[in-house]
N, C-alpha and C positions, 0 to 999 in steps of 0.2 A: 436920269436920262434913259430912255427905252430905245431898244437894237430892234431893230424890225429882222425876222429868221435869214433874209438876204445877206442884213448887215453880217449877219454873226460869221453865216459861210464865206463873207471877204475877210473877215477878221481870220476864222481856223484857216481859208487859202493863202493867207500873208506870214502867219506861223509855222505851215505846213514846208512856205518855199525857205523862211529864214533857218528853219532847224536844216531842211537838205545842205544849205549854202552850207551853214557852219560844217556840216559835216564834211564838207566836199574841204574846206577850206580847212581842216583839220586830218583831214589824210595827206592833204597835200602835202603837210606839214611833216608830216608823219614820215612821207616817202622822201620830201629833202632831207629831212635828218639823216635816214637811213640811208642814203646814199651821198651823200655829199662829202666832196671830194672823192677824187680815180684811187683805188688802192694800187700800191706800189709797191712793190718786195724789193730790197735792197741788195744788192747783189755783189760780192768780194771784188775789189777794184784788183788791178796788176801788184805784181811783187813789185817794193822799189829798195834801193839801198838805201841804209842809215848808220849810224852808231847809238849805241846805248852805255846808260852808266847808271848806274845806281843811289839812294840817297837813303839814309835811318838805318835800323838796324832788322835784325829776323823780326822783331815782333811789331813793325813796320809802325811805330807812336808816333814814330814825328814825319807819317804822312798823313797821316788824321788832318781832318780841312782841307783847306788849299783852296785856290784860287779859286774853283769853281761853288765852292759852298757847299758843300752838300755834310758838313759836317762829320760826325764821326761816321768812318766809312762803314764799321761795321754798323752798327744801327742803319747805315741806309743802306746797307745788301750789297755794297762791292767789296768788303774784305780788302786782301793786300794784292788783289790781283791788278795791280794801278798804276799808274805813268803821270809825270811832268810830260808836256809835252813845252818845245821850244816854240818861241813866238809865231814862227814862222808856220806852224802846226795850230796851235791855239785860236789862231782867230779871231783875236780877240776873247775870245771865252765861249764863238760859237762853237768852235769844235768838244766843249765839253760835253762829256757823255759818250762821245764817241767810243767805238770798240776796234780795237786791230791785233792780230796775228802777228808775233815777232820772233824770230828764232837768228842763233848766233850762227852766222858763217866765217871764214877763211878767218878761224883764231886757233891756236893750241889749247883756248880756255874754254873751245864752244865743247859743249856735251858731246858723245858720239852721237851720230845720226844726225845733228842738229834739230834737235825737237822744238816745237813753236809754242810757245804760250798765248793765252788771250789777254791782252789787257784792256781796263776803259779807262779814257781820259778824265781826270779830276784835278790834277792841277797844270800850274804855268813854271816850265823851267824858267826862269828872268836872263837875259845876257849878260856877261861877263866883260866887261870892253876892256877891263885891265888886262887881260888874259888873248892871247889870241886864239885865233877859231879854232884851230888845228893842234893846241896844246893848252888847256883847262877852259876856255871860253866856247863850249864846247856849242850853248843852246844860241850862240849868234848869228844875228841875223847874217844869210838868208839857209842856213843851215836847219835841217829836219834833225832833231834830236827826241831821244826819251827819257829820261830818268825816270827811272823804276824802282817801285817799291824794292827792299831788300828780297824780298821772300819770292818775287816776278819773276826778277833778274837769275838768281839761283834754280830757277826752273830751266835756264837752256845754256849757263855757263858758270865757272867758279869765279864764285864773287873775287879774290885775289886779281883777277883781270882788270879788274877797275872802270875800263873802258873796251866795249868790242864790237867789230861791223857787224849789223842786222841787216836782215832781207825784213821786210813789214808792208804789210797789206790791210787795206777796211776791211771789216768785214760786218754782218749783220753782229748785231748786239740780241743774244738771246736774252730776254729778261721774262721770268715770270709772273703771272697777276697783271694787272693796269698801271696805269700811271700814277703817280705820288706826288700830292701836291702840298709841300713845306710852307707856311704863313708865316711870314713877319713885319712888322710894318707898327699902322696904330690904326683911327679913326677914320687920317684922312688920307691916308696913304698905303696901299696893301704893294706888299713886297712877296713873290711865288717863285720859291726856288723849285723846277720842275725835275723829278728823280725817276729810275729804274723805267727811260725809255728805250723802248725795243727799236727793231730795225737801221735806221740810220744812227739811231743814240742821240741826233741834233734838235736843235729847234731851232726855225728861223724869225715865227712871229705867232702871236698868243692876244689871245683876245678876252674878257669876261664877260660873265652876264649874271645880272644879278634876277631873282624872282619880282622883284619891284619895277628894275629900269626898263625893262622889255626893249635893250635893244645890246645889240652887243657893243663895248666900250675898248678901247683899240689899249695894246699894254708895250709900253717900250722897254725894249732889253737894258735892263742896270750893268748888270756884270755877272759874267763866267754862265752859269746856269738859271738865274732869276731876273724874272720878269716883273715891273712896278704898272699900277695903274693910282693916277690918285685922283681918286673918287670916294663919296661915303657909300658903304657898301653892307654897312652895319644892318642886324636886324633881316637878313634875306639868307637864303640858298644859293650857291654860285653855282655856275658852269663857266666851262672854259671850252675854247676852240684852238687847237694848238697846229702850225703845220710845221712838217720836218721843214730844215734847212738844206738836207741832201736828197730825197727825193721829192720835194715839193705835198706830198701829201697831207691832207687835214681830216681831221679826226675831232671831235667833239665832245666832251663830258660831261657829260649833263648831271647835274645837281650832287658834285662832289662835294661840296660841304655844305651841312646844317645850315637852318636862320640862326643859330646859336653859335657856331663857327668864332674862335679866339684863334690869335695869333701865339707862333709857338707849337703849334699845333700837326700836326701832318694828315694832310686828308688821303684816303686811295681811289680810283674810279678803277672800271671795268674794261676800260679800252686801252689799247695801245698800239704802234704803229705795226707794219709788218716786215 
C-alpha cells in the first residue's frame, strides 16, 4: 500500500502527540509517587503513669520472638531494648513496633535521678485472671503495663524490685536505613512481617503491587506485625504502599524485592516514615 507525503505527516502528527501524552502521563506519575501522601513527624505524646516488671534474664533469650514476630530480635536490630506490652497497649498487635520513654518513679529501687530508657514494643504481656490486677495479674485488662526485657528494666531500677511505678511516653522511633520487609507464606499466600519502622513504629494498612498485576492488591493484617495478601505473586518485583496507624501517613516502596524473591527471606527498601 502507498502513503501519499500528507499521509505520512498525519501518521509523524499522531506519533508526535501519543509520545507528548505518554510523557505528560509519566511525569504525572512521577509527581504522584513523589508526593503522595502529607508527610507527618510524630511527635512525643504527654507523660502518663504505669507500672513495669520485668521477664528472662541479662542476656534477655527468652524474649527472642514474641507476639509480634519479628524473630530473633537481634538479627532484626532491636536488641534487648524491648517490652510486653499489656493487652490494653497491644492493640491487638497494632501497637507493635511502637517506641516509648519509660523511667522509674516514687520507688526506693528507681535509679537516682530517675533516668528513662527507650524501648520498642515486640510482644503481648497476656492476662492473668487467676491473679488479681493489683497483685501478680499485673497485664489485665484495662490496665497499661510493660514487661521488659531484663537488661531495659535494669537501666532505670534494681531488678530485685520486681515490680515499680513508671511515668512513660510515645515517642518517635529513631530507626536507621528503610523499611524491612520479612516473607513468609508459599505460592498462594504471601505473609510480610514489616520491621525497623521509623516515626510512629505502627502500621495500620499495607497494600502490594506486583510488576505483572499493575494494580495495587489490598493486604489484611494477620497478627502482631505482618501483613497477608493471597494472591499469586510469584515470578514479579513487588512494592508495597504502607500507612502508619498513628499518624496516618503513607509512604511507598517501590520494587523491594526481585522477580526472584523466596520466602524466608528479608527484603530492605529506602524509605521510611518520619
Amino acid at each position: 500500500m502507498a502513503f501519499s507525503f500528507q499521509s505520512w505527516n498525519l501518521i509523524s502528527f499522531f506519533f508526535l502527540m501519543s509520545s507528548m501524552l505518554m510523557t505528560i502521563i509519566m511525569e504525572s506519575s512521577v509527581t504522584e509517587a513523589a508526593t503522595y501522601g502529607k508527610v507527618v513527624h510524630f511527635r512525643p505524646s504527654p507523660w502518663y503513669l504505669s507500672h513495669a516488671t520485668f521477664y528472662g534474664d541479662e542476656t534477655a533469650s527468652e524474649t527472642m520472638g514474641g507476639a509480634c514476630g519479628y524473630g530473633n530480635l537481634f538479627d532484626s536490630g532491636y536488641g534487648t531494648d524491648t517490652a510486653a506490652l499489656s493487652s490494653t497497649l497491644f492493640n491487638n498487635g497494632y501497637a507493635c513496633g511502637t517506641c516509648f520513654q519509660i523511667k522509674c518513679v516514687n520507688s526506693k529501687w528507681c535509679y537516682k535521678g530517675s533516668p528513662f530508657t527507650t524501648i520498642t514494643a515486640t510482644n503481648l504481656c497476656p492476662p492473668n485472671w487467676a491473679k488479681p490486677s493489683d497483685n501478680g495479674g499485673w497485664c489485665n485488662p484495662p490496665r497499661t503495663h510493660f514487661d521488659m526485657a531484663k537488661p531495659a528494666f535494669m537501666k532505670i531500677a534494681e531488678w530485685k524490685a520486681g515490680i515499680v511505678p513508671v511515668m512513660y511516653r510515645r515517642v518517635p522511633c529513631m530507626k536507621a536505613g528503610g523499611l524491612r520487609f520479612k516473607f513468609q507464606g508459599n505460592g498462594y499466600w504471601l505473609l510480610v512481617y514489616v520491621m525497623n519502622v521509623a516515626g510512629g513504629g505502627d502500621i495500620s494498612n499495607m497494600w502490594v503491587r506486583g510488576s505483572k498485576t499493575g494494580r495495587w492488591i489490598s493486604m489484611s493484617h494477620n497478627w502482631g506485625a505482618s501483613y497477608q495478601a493471597f494472591a499469586v505473586l510469584g515470578g514479579q518485583s513487588l512494592s508495597f504502599r504502607i500507612t502508619s496507624y498513628t499518624t496516618k501517613e503513607t509512604i511507598i516502596a517501590w520494587n523491594v524485592a526481585p522477580s526472584n524473591w523466596n520466602t524466608g527471606m528479608t527484603y530492605k527498601s529506602s524509605v521510611n516514615f518520619h
